[in-house]
C-alpha positions in Angstrom: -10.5 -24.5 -16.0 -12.6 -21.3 -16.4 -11.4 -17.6 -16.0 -13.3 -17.0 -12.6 -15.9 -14.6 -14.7 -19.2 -16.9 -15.0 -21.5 -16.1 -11.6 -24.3 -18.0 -10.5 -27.6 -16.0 -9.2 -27.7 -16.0 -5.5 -31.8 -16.9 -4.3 -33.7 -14.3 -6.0 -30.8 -11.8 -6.2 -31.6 -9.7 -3.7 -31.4 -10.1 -0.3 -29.3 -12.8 1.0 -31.3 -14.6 3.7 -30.1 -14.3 7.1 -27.0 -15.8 8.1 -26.4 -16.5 4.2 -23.2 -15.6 1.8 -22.4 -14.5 -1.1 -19.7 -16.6 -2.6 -16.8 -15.4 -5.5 -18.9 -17.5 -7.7 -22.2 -16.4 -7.4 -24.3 -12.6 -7.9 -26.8 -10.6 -7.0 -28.6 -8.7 -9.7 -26.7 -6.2 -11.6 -28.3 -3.5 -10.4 -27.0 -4.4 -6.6 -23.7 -6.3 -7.7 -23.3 -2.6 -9.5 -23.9 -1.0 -6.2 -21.4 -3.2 -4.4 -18.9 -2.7 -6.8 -19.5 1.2 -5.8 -19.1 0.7 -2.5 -15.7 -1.2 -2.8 -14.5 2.2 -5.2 -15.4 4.2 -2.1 -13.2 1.8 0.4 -10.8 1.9 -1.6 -10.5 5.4 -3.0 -8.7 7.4 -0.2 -5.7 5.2 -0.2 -5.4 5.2 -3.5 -5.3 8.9 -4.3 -3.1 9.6 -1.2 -0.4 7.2 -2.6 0.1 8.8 -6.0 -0.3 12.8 -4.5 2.3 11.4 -2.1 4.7 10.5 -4.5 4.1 13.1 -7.2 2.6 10.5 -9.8 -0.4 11.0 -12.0 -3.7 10.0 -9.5 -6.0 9.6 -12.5 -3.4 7.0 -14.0 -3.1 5.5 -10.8 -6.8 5.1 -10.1 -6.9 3.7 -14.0 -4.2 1.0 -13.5 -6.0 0.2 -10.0 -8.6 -1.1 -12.2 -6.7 -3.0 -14.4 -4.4 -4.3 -12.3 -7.7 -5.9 -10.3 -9.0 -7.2 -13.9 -5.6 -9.0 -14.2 -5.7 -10.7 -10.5 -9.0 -11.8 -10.9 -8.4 -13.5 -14.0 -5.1 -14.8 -12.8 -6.4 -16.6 -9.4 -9.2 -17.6 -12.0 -12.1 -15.7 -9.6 -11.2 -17.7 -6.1 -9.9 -14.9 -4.4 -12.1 -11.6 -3.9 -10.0 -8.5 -4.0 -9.1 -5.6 -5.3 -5.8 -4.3 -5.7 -5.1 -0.5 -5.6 -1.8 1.3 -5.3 0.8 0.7 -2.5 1.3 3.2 0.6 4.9 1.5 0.7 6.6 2.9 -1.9 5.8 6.5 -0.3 9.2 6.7 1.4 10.6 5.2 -1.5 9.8 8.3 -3.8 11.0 10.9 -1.0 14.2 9.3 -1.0 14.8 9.1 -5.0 13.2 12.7 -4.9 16.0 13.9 -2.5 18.9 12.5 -4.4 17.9 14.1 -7.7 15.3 11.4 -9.2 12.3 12.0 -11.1 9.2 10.2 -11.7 10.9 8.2 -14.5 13.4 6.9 -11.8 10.5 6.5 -9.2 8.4 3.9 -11.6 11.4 2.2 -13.1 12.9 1.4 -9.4 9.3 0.0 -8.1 8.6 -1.8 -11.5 11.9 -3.6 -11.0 10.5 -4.5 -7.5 7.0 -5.9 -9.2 9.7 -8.0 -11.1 11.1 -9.6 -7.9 7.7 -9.8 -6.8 6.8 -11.8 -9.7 9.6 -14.4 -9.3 9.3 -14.9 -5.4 5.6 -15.9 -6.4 6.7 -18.3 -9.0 8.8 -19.4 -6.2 6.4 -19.9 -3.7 4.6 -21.9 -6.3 7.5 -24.4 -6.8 8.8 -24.3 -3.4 5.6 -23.9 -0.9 4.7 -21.0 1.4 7.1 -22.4 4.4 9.9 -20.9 2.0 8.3 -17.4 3.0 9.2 -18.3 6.4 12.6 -19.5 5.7 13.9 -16.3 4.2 11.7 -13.1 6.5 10.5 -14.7 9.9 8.3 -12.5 11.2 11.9 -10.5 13.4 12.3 -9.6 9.7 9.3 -8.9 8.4 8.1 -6.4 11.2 11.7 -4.8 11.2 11.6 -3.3 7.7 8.0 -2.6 7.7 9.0 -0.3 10.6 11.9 1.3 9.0 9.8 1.9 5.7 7.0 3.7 7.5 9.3 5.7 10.4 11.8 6.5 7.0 9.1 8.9 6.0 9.1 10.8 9.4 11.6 13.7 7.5 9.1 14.0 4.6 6.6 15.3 7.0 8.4 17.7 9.0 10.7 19.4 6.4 8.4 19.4 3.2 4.6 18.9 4.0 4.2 20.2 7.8 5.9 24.0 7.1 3.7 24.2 4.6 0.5 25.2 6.7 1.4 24.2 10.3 -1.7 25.2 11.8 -4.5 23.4 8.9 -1.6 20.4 9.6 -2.8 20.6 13.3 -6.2 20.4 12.7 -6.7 18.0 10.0 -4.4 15.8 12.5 -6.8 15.8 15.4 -9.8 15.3 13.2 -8.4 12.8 11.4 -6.9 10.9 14.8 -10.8 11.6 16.1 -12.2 9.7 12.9 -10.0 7.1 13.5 -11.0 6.1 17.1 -14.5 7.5 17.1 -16.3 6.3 13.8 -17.5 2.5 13.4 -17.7 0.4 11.1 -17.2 1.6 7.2 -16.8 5.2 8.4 -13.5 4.1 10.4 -12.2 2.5 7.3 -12.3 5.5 5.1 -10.7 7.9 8.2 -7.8 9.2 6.3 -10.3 10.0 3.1 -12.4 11.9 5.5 -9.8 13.7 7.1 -8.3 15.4 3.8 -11.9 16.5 2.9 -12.0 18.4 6.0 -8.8 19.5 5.4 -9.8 20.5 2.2 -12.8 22.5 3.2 -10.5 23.9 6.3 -7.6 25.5 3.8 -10.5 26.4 1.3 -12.7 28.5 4.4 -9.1 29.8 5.4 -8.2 31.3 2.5 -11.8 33.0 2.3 -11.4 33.9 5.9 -8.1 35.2 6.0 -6.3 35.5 2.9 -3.1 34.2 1.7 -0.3 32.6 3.8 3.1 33.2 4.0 5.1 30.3 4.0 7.4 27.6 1.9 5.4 26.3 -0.9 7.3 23.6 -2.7 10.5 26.2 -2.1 13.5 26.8 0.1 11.8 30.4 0.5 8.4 31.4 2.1 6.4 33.3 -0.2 2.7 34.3 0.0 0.0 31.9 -1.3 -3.1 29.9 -1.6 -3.6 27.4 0.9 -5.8 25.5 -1.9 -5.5 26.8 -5.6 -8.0 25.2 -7.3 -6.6 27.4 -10.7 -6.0 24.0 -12.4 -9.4 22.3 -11.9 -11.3 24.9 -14.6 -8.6 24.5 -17.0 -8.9 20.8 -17.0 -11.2 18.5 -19.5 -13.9 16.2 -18.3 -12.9 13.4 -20.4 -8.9 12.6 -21.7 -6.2 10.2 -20.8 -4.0 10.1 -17.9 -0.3 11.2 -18.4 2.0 8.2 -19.1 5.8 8.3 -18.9 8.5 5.4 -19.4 10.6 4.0 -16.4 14.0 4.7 -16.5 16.0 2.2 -14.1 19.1 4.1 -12.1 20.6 1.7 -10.0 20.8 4.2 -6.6 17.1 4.6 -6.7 16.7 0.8 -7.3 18.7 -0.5 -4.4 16.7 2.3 -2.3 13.2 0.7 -3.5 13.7 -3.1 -3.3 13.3 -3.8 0.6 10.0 -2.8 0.3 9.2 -6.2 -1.8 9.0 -8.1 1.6 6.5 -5.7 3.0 4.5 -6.5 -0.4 4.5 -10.4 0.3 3.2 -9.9 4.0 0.7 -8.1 2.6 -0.1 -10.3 -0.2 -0.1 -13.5 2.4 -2.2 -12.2 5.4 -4.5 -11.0 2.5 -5.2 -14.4 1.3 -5.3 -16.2 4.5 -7.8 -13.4 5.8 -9.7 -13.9 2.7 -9.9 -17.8 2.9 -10.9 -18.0 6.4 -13.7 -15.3 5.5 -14.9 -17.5 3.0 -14.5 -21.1 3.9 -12.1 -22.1 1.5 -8.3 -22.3 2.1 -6.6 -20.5 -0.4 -3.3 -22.0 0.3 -2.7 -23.6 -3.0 -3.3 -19.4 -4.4 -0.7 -17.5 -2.5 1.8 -17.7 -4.9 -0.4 -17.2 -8.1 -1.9 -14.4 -5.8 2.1 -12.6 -5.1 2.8 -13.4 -9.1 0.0 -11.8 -10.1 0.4 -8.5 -7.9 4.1 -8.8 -9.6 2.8 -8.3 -12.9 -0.1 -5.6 -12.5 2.9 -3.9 -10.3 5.0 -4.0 -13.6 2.1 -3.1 -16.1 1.3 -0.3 -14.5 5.0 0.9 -13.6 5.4 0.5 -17.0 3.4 3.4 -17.5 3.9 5.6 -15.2 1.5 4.6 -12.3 2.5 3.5 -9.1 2.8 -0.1 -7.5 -0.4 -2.1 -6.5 -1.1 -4.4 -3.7 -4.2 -6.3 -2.2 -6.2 -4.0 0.0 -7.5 -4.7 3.2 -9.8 -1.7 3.0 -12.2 -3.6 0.7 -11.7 -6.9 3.4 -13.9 -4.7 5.6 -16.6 -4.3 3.1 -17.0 -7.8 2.3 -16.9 -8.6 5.9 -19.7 -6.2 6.5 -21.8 -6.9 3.9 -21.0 -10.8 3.8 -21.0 -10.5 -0.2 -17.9 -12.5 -1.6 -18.6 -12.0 -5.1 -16.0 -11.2 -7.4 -18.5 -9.8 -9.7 -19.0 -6.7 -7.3 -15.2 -6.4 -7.6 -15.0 -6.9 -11.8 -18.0 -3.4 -11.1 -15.4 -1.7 -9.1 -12.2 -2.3 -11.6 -15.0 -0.8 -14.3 -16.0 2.6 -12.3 -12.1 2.6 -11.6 -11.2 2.5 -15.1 -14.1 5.5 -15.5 -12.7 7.8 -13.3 -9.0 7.2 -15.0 -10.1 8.8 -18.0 -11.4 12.1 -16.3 -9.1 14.6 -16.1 -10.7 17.2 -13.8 -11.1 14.8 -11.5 -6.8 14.2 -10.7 -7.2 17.9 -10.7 -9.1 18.3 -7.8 -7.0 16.0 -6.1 -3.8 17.5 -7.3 -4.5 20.6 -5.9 -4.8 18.9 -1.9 -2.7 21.3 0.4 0.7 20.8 2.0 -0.5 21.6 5.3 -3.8 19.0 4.7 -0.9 16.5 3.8 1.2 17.5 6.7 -1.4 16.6 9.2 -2.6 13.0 7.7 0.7 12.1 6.8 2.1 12.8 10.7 -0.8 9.6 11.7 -0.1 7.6 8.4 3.4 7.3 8.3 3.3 6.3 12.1 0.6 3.4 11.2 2.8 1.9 8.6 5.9 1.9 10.7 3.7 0.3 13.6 2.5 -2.6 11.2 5.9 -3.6 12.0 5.6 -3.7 15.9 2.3 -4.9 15.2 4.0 -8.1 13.5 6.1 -8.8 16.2 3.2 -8.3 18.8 1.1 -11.0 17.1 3.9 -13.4 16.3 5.3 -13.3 20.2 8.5 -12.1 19.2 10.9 -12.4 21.7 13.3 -8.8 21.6 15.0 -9.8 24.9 16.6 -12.4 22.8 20.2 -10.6 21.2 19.5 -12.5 18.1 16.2 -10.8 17.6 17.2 -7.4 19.2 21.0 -7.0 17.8 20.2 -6.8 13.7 16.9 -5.3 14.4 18.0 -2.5 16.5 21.2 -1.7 14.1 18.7 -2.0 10.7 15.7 0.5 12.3 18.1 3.0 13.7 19.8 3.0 10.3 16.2 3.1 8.3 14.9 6.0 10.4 18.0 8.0 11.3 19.1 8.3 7.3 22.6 6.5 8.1 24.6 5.8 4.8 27.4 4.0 3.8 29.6 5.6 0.8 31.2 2.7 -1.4 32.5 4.6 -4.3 31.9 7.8 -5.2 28.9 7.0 -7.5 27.5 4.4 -5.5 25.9 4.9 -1.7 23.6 2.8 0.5 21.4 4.3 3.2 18.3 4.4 4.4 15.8 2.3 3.9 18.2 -0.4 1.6 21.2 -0.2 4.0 19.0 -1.0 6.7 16.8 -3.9 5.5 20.1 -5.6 4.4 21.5 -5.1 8.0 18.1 -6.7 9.3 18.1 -9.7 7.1 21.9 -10.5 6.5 22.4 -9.9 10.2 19.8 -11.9 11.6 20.2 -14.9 9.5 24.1 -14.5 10.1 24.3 -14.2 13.8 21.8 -17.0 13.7 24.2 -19.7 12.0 27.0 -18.4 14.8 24.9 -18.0 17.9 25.3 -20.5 19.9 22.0 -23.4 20.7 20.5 -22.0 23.7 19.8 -18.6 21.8 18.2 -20.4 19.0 16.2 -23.4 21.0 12.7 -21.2 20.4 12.3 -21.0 16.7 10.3 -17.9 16.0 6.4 -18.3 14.9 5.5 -18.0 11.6 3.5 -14.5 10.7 0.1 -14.3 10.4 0.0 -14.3 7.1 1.8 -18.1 6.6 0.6 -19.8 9.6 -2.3 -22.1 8.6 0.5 -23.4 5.7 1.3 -27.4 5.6 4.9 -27.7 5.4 4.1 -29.7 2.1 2.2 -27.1 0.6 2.6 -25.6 -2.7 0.8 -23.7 -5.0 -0.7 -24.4 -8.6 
């Protein structure tokens, strides 16, 4: 079997013909395919810079390894599955966390490469087992519990550390960026959160011109005056020159704190290939666990480095949709101009230098869309909270995740957070369900969205 990177020419390779698509194995010209590929960088771009800036990682490195770590899934799922894979919003939370108790980047990308290592083997194991085994171990109770602890976790970050910063640029780049959100259409609505920290850029930029300096914390327990944007760095930077690397180092208190987060990675991974497949006529069962393995591994490369996690992205779902275009040639463009922008110094630079109060206001809407993924789950899936099998582990496992509760078991070892409360979530839930007794557990739970088109033979290859 080939690698997925031979395309046939679609008609003339220009214009589709009405009603037509463009399918993973097929092109337009160059020229366009190039232009596509673009287009996909641009979808994909704000998400990928906020996640590094977020957690104080290299954004040029992160960029770079998005590109690679696309190269690799393409070649792994041999060019059947269209997609790009740029770096995880989960892990955010993560990094404040291993921040707080004294952890550096080091810590940060050793904890979430461990967690591309889990990744790895729970794809190999939907491979052997079949998808249904997905369903088995996080029913969709599960699933949207933890996603809503992750994202609600991060509710401190923005008030102590990002929001004090500039409370009043936080304000405004808020409203814009909730106005971009519900007002614009189509593409424009997609890249919402990009949009709003350019105008939070250009806000803190005609601030500073306006009214000078602002006194306030800056990184530091005391306020002291400053720049809302210092752009000092961008002219001392190079055009051209490699990314910073660093090595993991693997501490086991930032490693428990990162690993829940590798069932938000597998919903992600499955609703991205079942979204894909129905978009493209071709179930893609028989690739969800090459799909998972693969994010595994590019989540380990680039760890390995010193970049951040990657994930499918559902940004670059709306551009195919839109465009109809399903070629995995356009994305092959997009991992290349990725790769370019990696190796350009001034460019992390300019994104570097992004505000605290710019980050205070998108973070106060981001944070609250991830935790509502989780709501969002149970919504779709027809969870039933009234039930005290559903609502008993999820209630104790959020409140824990959001409110910070810990759980001291020696004096160098401490769960809390976001670990303590996914393993109250899942040990609870499966627990109480093998004691409850049969009328609580006549109405088996649906499967999530991303497993439910799944034969309960079906494996992968």
């Amino acid at each position: 079997m080939g690698l997925g990177v031979r395309w046939t020419l679609h008609g003339d390779g220009r214009t589709p013909a009405p009603g037509a698509v463009v399918r993973p194995d097929e092109r337009l010209s160059w020229p366009r395919t190039a232009g596509l590929g673009a287009q996909h960088v641009v979808a994909m771009f704000g998400a990928s810079f906020v996640a590094p800036v977020l957690m104080g990682l290299d954004p040029n490195l992160a960029i770079m390894m998005s590109g690679v770590a696309t190269m690799l899934f393409l070649l792994a799922t041999r060019g059947r599955v269209p997609s790009y894979l740029g770096c995880s919003l989960s892990f955010v939370g993560v990094a404040a966390v291993i921040r707080a108790q004294g952890g550096g980047s080091a810590a940060i990308t050793g904890a979430i490469l461990v967690v591309g290592a889990v990744l790895l083997l729970s794809g190999l194991a939907v491979q052997r087992f079949g998808a249904r085994i997905i369903h088995a171990v996080m029913p969709p109770v599960v699933t949207g519990a933890v996603v809503m602890l992750i994202g609600f976790n991060l509710a401190p970050v923005t008030a102590s550390t990002y929001w004090p910063t500039d409370q009043w640029t936080a304000l405004l780049t808020m409203l814009f960026t909730g106005l971009a959100v519900v007002c614009l259409r189509g593409f424009w609505s997609r890249i919402a959160i990009f949009l709003g920290l350019v105008f939070g850029y250009l806000l803190s930029w005609a601030l500073d011109r306006v009214f000078g300096k602002i006194h306030s914390v800056n990184g530091g327990p005391e306020a002291v005056d400053h720049w809302r944007l210092d752009l000092s760095a961008v002219g001392r930077a190079d055009w051209i020159g490699l990314p910073d690397l660093h090595a993991p180092a693997f501490e086991w208190s930032a490693i428990l704190v990162a690993l829940p987060v590798v069932i938000a990675l597998i919903a992600e991974n499955a609703g991205h290939v079942k979204a894909v497949g129905e978009m493209i006529g071709d179930p893609l069962d028989d690739k969800l666990g090459t799909a998972i393995s693969a994010d595994g591994v590019a989540t380990v490369l680039s760890t390995s480095v010193g970049g951040p996690a990657t994930t499918t992205y559902s940004e670059n779902i709306g551009v195919m949709a839109a465009t109809r275009v399903y070629s995995t040639a356009a994305y092959w463009a997009a991992a290349c101009f990725a790769l370019l922008f990696g190796l350009c110094p001034k460019f992390g630079a300019v994104v570097a230098a992004i505000p605290g109060g710019v980050l205070g206001g998108i973070t106060v809407i981001l944070y609250g869309m991830i935790g509502l993924l989780g709501a969002q789950i149970w919504v779709h899936n027809k969870v039933d909270l009234r039930n005290p099998l559903n609502l008993v582990p999820v209630a104790a496992g959020v409140i824990i995740g959001v409110g910070g509760v810990s759980l001291k078991i020696s004096d160098n070892f401490e769960l809390g957070g976001i670990a303590l409360g996914t393993i109250v979530v899942i040990t609870g839930y499966h627990v109480l369900r093998a004691l409850a007794p049969a009328h609580l557990k006549q109405q088996e739970p649906l499967l999530d969205s991303g497993t439910s088109a799944y034969d309960k033979g079906a494996a992968g290859s």
